[in-house]
N, C-alpha and C positions, 0 to 999 in steps of 0.2 A: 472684903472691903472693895476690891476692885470690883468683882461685880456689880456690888449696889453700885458705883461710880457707870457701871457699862450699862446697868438698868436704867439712870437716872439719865443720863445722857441720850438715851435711846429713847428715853418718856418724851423729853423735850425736842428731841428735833420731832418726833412724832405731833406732837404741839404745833409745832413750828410750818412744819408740813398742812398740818389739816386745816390751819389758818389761811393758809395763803390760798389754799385746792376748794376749801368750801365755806371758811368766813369774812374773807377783808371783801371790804367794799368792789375792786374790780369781779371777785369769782361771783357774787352774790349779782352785781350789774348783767357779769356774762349769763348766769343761768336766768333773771329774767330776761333777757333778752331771748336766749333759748327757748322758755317754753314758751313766748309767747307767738316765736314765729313757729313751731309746733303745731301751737293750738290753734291757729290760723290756716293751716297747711301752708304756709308758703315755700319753707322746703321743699316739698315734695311738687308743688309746680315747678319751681325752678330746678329740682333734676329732671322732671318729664318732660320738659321743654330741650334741654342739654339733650336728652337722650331724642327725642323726635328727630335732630336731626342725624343721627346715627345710623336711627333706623332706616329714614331715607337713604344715606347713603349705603344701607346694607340692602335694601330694596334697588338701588339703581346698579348693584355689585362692583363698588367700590370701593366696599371696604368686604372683609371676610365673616362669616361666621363668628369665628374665633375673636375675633375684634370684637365685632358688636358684641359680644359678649363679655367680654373685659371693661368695654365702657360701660355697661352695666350693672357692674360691680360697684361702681360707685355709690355708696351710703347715702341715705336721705342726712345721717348723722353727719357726714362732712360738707353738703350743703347748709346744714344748721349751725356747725360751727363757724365758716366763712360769714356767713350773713349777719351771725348773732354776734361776731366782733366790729362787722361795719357798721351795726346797727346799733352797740353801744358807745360806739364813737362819735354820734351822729347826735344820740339823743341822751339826756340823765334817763339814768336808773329809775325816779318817779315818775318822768313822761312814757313810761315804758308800762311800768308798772300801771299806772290809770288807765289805759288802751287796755292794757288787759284787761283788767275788771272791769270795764265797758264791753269789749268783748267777747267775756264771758256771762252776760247776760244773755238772757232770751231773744233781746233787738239784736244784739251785737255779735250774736252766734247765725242768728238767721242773716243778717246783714254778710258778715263775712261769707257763709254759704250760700250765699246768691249771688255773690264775686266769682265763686271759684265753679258754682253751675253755671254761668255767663260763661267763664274760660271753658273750660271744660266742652260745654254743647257747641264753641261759636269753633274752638279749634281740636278737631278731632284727632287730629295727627299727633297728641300730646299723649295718647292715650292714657289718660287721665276720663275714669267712669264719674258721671257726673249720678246726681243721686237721684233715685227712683221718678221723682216730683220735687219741680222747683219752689225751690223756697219763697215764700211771700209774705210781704211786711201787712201785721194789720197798722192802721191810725195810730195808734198808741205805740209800737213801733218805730215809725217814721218819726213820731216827736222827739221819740230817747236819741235817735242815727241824729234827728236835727241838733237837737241838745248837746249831744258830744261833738261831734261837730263842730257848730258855734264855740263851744268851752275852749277846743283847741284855739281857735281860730282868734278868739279873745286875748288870748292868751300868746299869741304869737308863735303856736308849737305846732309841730307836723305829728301827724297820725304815723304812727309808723307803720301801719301796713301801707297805706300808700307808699310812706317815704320806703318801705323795702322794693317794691316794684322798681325803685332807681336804683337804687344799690345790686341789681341786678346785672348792670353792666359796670360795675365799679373793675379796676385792674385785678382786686384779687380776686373776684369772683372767675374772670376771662382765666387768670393763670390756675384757679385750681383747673377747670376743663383741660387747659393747654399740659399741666402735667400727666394727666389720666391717659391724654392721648397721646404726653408722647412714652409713657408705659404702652400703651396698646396698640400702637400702631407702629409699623417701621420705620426710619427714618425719613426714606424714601417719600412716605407720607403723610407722616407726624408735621 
């Protein structure tokens, strides 16, 4: 009997657990938020951006090998979770959601990768490889970027890829870099 009691017990906070990790409405907000800054790469600009200036400073030998390479270490995965918490703070779970699937369109996949080939070719010190051949809107295109667009805009709401580009300088974003670096650097220059 007690174990059916330790089984039963174990069933439900297991329950209890997997609701709050993968189905109440915040984890379900966090993960779209996640993949949609993912699927955009904005993560991954924003730690190649953190990390450019690293590298400078390991190029001006200011900082060590050793360093730069601890800053390094930093996850594209813990810039996604930073961004994907400011970034459901900021907007509902639906405005998130319909960006994506805009997005994720043809217009809005090529739209997006024409953002991040602009970044990418205009500032090289990101070292961020921009893709073979820049991307290009045909007419049909440009009407859908115009159309969502407008839909936002009607509507009162911000694109969140834009609105992530601000959230870029938010505090938390500053203190995850400021903890990285002061794991990786000494005090002296932390």
């Amino acid at each position: 009997m007690k174990g059916f009691l330790l089984f039963l017990a174990l069933l439900c906070g297991g329950v209890a657990w997997s609701y709050t990790q993968y189905l109440s409405p915040g984890a379900r907000h966090q993960r779209a938020a996640s993949a949609f800054l993912a699927h955009v790469h904005m993560d991954e600009l924003v730690r190649s951006a953190m990390l450019a200036a690293y590298r400078e400073e390991f190029e001006n030998r200011k900082i060590s090998a050793k360093e730069r390479d601890c800053m390094q270490d930093m996850t594209v995965g813990q810039f996604n979770k930073t961004l994907s918490r400011l970034l459901q703070r900021k907007l509902p779970r639906h405005d998130i959601e319909i960006a994506a699937d805009f997005y994720r369109t043809p217009a809005g996949e090529k739209f997006s990768s024409m953002i991040m080939y602009a970044i990418a070719s205009e500032i090289p010190s990101l070292g961020m490889q921009p893709a073979a051949e820049e991307p290009s809107l045909f007419m049909e295109d440009l009407l859908m970027v115009d159309a969502f667009r407008k839909s936002l805009k009607s509507g009162k709401k911000e694109d969140p890829l834009q609105l992530s580009f601000d959230l870029i300088m938010e505090p938390e974003m500053v203190e995850l870099e400021r903890d990285q670096r002061r794991k990786c650097l000494p005090a002296s220059r932390a």
